[in-house]
C-alpha positions as CSV (number, residue, x, y, z in Angstrom):
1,X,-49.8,3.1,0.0
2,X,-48.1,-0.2,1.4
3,X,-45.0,-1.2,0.3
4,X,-46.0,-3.9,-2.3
5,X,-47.9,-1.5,-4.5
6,X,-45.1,1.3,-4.3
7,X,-42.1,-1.1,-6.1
8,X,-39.9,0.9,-8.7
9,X,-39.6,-0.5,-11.9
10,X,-36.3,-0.3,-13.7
11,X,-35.1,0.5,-16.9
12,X,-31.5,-0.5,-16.8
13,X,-31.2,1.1,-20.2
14,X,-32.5,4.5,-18.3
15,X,-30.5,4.2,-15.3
16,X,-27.4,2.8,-16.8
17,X,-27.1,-0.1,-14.6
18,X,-26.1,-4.0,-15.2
19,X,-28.7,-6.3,-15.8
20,X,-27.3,-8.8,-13.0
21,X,-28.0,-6.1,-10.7
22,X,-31.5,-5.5,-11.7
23,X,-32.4,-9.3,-11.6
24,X,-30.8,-9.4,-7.9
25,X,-33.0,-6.4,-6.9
26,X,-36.1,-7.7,-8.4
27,X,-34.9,-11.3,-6.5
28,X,-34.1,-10.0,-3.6
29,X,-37.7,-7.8,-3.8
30,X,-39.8,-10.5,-4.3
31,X,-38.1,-13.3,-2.7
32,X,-37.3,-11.3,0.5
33,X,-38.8,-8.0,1.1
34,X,-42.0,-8.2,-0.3
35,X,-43.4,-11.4,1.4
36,X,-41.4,-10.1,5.0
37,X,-42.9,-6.4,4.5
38,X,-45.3,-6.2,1.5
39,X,-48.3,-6.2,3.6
40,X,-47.2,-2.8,5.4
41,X,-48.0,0.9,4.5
42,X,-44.9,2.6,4.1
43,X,-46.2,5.2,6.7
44,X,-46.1,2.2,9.2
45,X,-42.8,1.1,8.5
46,X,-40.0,2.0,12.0
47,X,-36.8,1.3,12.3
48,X,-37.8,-1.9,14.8
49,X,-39.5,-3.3,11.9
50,X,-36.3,-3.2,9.8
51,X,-34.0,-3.9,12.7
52,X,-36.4,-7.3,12.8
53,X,-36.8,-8.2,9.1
54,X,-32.9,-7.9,8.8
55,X,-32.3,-10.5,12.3
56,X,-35.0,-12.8,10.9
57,X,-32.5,-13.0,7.3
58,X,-29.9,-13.9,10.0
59,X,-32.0,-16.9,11.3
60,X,-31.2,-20.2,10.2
61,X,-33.6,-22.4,8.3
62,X,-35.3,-18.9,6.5
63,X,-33.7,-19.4,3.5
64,X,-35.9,-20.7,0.8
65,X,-33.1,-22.7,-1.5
66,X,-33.4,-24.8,2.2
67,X,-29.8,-24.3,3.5
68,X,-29.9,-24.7,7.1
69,X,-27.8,-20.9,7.7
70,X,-29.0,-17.7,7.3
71,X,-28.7,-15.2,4.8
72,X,-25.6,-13.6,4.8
73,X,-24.5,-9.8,6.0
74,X,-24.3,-9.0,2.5
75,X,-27.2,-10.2,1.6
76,X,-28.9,-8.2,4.0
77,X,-27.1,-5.2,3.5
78,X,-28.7,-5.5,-0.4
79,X,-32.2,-6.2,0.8
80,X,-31.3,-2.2,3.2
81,X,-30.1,-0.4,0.2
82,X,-33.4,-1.6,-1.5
83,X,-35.5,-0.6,1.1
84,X,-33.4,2.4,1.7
85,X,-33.9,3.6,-1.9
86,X,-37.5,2.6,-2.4
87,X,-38.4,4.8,0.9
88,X,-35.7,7.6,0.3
89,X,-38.3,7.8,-3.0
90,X,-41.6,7.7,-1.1
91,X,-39.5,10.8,1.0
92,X,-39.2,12.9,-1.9
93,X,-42.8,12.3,-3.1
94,X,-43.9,13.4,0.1
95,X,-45.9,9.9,0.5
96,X,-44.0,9.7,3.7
97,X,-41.8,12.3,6.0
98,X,-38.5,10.5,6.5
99,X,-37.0,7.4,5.8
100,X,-36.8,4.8,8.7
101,X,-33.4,3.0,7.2
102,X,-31.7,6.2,8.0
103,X,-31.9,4.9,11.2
104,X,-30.9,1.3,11.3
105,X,-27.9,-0.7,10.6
106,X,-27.9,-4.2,8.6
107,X,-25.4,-6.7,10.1
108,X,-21.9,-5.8,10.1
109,X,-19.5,-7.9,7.7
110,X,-16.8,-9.3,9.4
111,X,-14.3,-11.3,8.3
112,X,-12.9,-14.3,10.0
113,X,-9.2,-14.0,11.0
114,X,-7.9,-17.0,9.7
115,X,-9.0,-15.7,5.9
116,X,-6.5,-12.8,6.5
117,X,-3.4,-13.7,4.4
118,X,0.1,-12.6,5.9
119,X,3.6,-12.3,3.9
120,X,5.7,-14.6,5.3
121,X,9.2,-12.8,5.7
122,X,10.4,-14.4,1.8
123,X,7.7,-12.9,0.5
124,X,7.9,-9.6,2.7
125,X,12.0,-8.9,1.5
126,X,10.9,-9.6,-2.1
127,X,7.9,-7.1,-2.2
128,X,10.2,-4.5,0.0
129,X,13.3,-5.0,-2.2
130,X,10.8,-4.9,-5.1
131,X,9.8,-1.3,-3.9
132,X,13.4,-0.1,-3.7
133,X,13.6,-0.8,-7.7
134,X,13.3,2.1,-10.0
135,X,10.4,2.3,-11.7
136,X,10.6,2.0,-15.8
137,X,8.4,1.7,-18.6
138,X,9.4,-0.7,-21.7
C-alpha cells in the first residue's frame, strides 16, 4: 500500500474537530506530503526519508505560493503529526510494524531573542505591588 492510496478521510462531525483544522490537514496532505512522499509504500518509508522531506520544507524557493523562504518549523511540525498519525494507523492495522516518525524530530521552533518582551522596572513594581493586593470579588 503506498502512502497516497492509504489517506484517512475525516469526518469532523465524527471526530469532533474544527473544520479549519481539517482543511489544513487535507492542504497540507496534498500540497506537501503527498507529491514529496505519495509515490512510497509505507513499508518503505525510514526515518532518513522523513528526516529529508522535513529539510527540503526548510529549503528556500520550495514553497509553492513562490516566497523565496522555506516553510516554517511549524509548518513542518503539522506535515509530522500528519504523517505520524496516518502511520501510527497503518501500525495498528498491522499494514506495517512500527512507525518511522517515532524516530525523527521536525525542526525545532525557536524564537528569536529580540521577540522576547521584558518589564521594564515601572512595569515590574506595578505587577509586584499589584500581587501584594488582596484579592476581592465585586
Amino acid at each position: 500500500m503506498v502512502l497516497a492510496s492509504s489517506r484517512l478521510s475525516i469526518n469532523p462531525d465524527s471526530v469532533n474537530i474544527a473544520g479549519i483544522f481539517v482543511c489544513t490537514y487535507e492542504h497540507n496532505l496534498n500540497t506537501k506530503i503527498i507529491p514529496a512522499l505519495g509515490h512510497s509504500k509505507l513499508s518503505k518509508i525510514q526515518p532518513m526519508h522523513l528526516q529529508s522531506f522535513y529539510k527540503n520544507l526548510l529549503e528556500p524557493g520550495v514553497r509553492m505560493d513562490k516566497k523565496e523562504c522555506g516553510y516554517s518549523p511549524a509548518t513542518i511540525k503539522k506535515c509530522h503529526v500528519i504523517l505520524s498519525s496516518i502511520l501510527r494507523t497503518a501500525v495498528e492495522w498491522q499494514v506495517i510494524d512500527s512507525n518511522p516518525c517515532e524516530r525523527v524530530s521536525p525542526p525545532k521552533l525557536t524564537k528569536n531573542i529580540d521577540d522576547i518582551k521584558y518589564f521594564t522596572l515601572e512595569q515590574a513594581q506595578i505587577f509586584l505591588k499589584a500581587l501584594e493586593m488582596e484579592y476581592t470579588t465585586k
